[in-house]
C-alpha positions, 0 to 999 in steps of 0.5 A, spaced: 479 913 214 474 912 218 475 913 226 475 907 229 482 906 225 485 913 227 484 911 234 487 904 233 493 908 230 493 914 235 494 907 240 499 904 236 503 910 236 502 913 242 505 905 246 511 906 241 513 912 244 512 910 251 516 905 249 522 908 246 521 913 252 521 908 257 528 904 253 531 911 253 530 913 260 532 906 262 539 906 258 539 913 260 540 911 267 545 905 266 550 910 263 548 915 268 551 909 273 556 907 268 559 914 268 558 915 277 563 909 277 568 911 272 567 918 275 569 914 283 574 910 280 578 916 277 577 920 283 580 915 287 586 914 284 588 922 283 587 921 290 591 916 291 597 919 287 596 926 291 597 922 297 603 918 295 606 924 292 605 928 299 607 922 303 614 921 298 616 928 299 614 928 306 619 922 306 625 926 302 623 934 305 624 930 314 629 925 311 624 918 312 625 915 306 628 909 308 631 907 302 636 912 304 638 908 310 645 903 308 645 896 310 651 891 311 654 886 308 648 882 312 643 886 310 642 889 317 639 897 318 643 901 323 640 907 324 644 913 328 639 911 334 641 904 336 642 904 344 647 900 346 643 894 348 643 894 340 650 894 339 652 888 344 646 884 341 649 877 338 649 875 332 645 870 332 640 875 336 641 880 331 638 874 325 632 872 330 630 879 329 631 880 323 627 874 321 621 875 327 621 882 323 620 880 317 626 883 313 630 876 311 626 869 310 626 862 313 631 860 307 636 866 309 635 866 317 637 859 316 643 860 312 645 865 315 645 862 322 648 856 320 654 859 317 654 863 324 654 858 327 661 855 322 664 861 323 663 861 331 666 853 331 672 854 327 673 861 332 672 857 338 677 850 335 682 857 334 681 858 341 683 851 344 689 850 339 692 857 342 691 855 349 694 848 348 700 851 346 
C-alpha cells in the first residue's frame, strides 16, 4: 500500500470518529437536558405534595379545615365568630353576599331571591288578612 493511499484512509477515519464524536456529544447533551427537565419536574411535584400534605394537617392539627364547618339548609356558613351585625342581616342580604362572595352562582342567587321574595309576599298578605280581622 502505498503512502498517499494510507494518509487518505487515516483521513478518512480519523473525520468518521470526529464525527461520531461530535453526534454522541450532541445526543449526550439532548439527554442530558432531557433528564434536568424530568429531574425539575418531579422535583417540583414532591414539593408540592409535601406542601399540601403540611398545609392539610396544618388545617386539621388548628381546626381550619373548612369542610368541617356545617351549612344550613340555604348553604349559608356560620362560624362561632358571627358578630351581631351578622345575625340581623336580611335575607336578601345574606344572599347578595353569598352571591358577591362567589359561594352561589347568578342561576341559585336568583332562584333564591325569588322564592324569598314569595315567601315574604305570602307573609305579608298573611299579615294584612290578620289585621282586617
Amino acid at each position: 500500500m502505498d503512502s498517499k493511499k494510507a494518509l487518505t484512509y487515516a483521513a478518512i477515519a480519523l473525520a468518521i470518529l470526529i464525527g461520531v464524536s461530535v453526534l454522541v456529544s450532541v445526543v449526550s447533551a439532548i439527554l442530558s437536558l432531557a433528564w434536568a427537565v424530568v429531574s425539575g419536574i418531579v422535583t417540583l411535584a414532591l414539593l408540592v405534595g409535601v406542601a399540601y400534605v403540611a398545609y392539610r394537617a396544618g388545617s386539621w392539627l388548628f381546626g381550619g379545615d373548612d369542610a368541617s364547618v356545617d351549612a344550613d339548609p340555604l348553604g349559608d356558613s356560620w362560624s362561632s365568630s358571627t358578630s351581631s351585625s351578622d345575625v340581623t342581616e336580611s335575607p336578601q342580604d345574606r344572599l347578595r353576599r353569598q352571591y358577591v362572595e362567589g359561594q352561589i352562582d347568578e342561576a341559585e342567587f336568583e332562584r333564591r331571591l325569588a322564592s324569598e321574595l314569595e315567601a315574604n309576599s305570602t307573609d305579608e298578605i298573611d299579615r294584612e288578612l290578620e289585621r282586617e280581622r
